[in-house]
N, C-alpha and C positions, 0 to 999 in steps of 0.2 A: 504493500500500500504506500509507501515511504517515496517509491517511485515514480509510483502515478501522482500523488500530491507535487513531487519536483519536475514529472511533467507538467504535470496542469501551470505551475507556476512558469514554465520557459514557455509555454503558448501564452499564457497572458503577458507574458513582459514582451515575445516575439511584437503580438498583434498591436500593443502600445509604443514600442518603437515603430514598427515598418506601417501602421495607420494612423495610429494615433486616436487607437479605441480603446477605449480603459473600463476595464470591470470590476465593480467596488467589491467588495468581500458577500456586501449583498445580495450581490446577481450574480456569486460565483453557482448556484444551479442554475441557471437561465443559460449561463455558458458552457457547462457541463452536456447542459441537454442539447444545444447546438453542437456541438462537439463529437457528441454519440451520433448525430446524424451522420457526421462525416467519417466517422471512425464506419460503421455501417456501410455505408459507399464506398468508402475505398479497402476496405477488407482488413484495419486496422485493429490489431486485437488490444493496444496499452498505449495511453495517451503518451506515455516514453517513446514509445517507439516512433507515435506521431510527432514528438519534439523534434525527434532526431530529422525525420526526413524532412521536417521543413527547413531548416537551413542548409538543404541541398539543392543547386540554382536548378537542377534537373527537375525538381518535381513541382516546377511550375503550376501544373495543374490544384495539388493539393495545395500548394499554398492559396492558389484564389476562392479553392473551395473552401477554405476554415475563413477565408478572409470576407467571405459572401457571408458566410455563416453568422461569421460575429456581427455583423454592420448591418443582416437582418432589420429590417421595422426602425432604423435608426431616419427615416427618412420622414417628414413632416413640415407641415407650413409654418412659414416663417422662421426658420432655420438659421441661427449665425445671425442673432438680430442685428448684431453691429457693425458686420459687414453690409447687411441691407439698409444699415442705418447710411453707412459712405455711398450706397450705388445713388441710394433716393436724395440726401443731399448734396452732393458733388459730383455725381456725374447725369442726372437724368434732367438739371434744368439747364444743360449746356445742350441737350436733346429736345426739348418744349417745341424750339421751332420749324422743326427738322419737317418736311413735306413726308416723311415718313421714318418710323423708328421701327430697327428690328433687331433684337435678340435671340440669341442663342443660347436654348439650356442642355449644356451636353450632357449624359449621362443623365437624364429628366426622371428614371425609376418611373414611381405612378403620377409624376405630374405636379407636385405638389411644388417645386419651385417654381413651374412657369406659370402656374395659374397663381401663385404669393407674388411673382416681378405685374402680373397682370393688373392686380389688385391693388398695390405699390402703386403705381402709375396712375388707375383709376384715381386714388386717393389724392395722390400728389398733384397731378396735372391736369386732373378733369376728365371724362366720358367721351370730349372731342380730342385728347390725345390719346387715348386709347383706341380712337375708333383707324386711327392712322397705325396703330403698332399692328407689329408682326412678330409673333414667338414663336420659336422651335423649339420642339422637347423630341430630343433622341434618346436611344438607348439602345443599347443589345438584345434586350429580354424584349421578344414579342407580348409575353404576356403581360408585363409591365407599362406598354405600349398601348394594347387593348384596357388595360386598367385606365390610363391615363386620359383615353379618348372618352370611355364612359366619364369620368369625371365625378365619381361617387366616393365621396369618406367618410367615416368613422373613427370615435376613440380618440385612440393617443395622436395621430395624425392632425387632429384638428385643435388638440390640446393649448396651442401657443396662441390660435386667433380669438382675440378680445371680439368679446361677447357683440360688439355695435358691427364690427364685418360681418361675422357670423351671420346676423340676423339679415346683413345687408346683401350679401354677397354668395349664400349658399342658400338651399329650399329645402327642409328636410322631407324626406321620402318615407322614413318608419324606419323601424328596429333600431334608431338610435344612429342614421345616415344622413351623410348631409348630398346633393349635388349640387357644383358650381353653378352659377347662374350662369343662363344664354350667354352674357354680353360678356361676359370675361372665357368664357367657354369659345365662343367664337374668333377670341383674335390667340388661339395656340393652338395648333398644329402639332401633330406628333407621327413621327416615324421613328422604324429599325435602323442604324447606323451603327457599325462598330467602330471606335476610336480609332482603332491601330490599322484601318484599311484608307491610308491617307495615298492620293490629299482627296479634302472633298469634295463632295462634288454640287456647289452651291453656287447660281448664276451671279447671284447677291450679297457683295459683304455686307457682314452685320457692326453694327455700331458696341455692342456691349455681347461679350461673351461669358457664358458662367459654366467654369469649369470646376466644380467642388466636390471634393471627396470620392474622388475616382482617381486621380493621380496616383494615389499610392497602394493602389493596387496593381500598379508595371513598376518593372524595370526600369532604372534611370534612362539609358539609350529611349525605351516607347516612353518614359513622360517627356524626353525634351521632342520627340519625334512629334509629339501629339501635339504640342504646346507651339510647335514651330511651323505644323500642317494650319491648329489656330489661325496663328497670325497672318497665312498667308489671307481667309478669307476674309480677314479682320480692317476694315477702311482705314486709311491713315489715322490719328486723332482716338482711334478706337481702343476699348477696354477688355480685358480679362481677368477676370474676377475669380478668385481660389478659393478654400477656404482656410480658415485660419489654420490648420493643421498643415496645409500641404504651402511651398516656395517654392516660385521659377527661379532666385537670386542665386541661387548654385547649378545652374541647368545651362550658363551660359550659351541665353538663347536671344533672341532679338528685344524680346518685351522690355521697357522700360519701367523699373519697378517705382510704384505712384502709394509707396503706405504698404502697411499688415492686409495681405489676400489682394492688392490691388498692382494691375501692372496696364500700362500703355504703348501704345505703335505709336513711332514717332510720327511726324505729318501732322496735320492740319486736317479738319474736316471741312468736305465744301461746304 
């Protein structure tokens, strides 16, 4: 038993260096039982034995699997309030008069940051700058995707929106569900995209990119890869937004870094 306790601890300290997901002693079952999933899957008989091979660059696959695992349900509106505190005051009234503003949420899971940048902007700039926005929400997971297009939440997901959005901004449906409204429903978009299959393929740069919490699930070579596929679609003048956990400032990439999660392309916007 002594083993698997020193396992268990070399995956929680793995998963909090290489993600930057931390699990208090109180939700050391919560990570247990993610854990035995993936021990299940991959035919792993002792969490020791699952330490060892994650520090082996070969077993790529397992690592993203415990790395899914752990980051599980960690996705919800309004996320990183103080990074979305920087988009909405310093970069979105430089965008107000823009004949159109479009965004990118990469790695969008069920949705929940493009429809929180949607509502952001409702708030901030009014009904008639949102009626000019364009959001993208990609993702790998099809069914993440399908999740996102329905546009249906519950629970701990809606946990962070103050009660006056709530009531303004989503319709509850029963069992304790909310769906986004039409008007914010209608200006995001969502497709399949995988990050690492650059460059992409988009007629339109975007003004503000949000790439959060997926970077540090690659390899440094795929985040500077990802981050520099970004910027190509990225208009001069234009933003990419991280989250606090993850830095391009060691990636020696093009972005000009603008603050904590915040970087720019050099240029000027028209």
């Amino acid at each position: 038993m002594m083993h698997e306790e020193i396992g268990f601890e070399q995956i929680r300290n793995w998963l909090g260096q290489r993600c930057g997901i931390s699990y208090s002693d109180q939700k050391k079952d919560l990570l247990l039982q993610r854990l035995n999933r993936v021990q299940r899957a991959f035919g792993i008989e002792r969490l020791s034995d699952m330490s060892r091979r994650l520090q082996d660059v070969a077993e790529h696959d397992l690592q993203l699997a415990v790395m899914h695992a752990a980051s599980t349900n960690h996705t919800y509106f309004f996320r990183e309030m103080d990074v979305l505190d920087k988009f909405r005051d310093n970069i979105l009234p430089s965008l107000a008069n823009r004949n159109e503003i479009r965004i990118w949420s990469a790695a969008c899971s069920s949705g929940d940051e493009a429809f929180t940048l949607a509502i952001i902007i409702a708030e901030t700039l009014g009904m008639a700058a949102l009626n000019k926005t364009l959001i993208l929400g990609t993702d790998i997971s099809a069914p993440v995707v399908e999740r996102a297009e329905a546009g249906i939440f519950g629970g701990r997901q809606l946990d962070q929106v103050p009660s006056h959005l709530l009531s303004k901004y989503f319709k509850p449906i029963g069992m304790g569900q909310y769906q986004v409204v039409d008007a914010i429903r209608s200006r995001c978009t969502f497709r399949r995209l995988n990050l690492k299959t650059t460059p992409y393929p988009f007629k339109q740069p975007f003004q503000v990119v949000f790439c959060r919490n997926i970077l540090y699930y690659f390899d440094i070579a795929d985040q500077k890869a990802t981050v520099d596929a970004i910027y190509d679609v990225t208009e001069p003048g234009g933003w990419l937004i991280t989250s606090v956990t993850e830095s391009v400032r060691d990636l020696s990439t093009r972005w000009q870094p603008a603050g904590t999660s915040i970087n720019r392309k050099e240029g000027r916007n028209k």
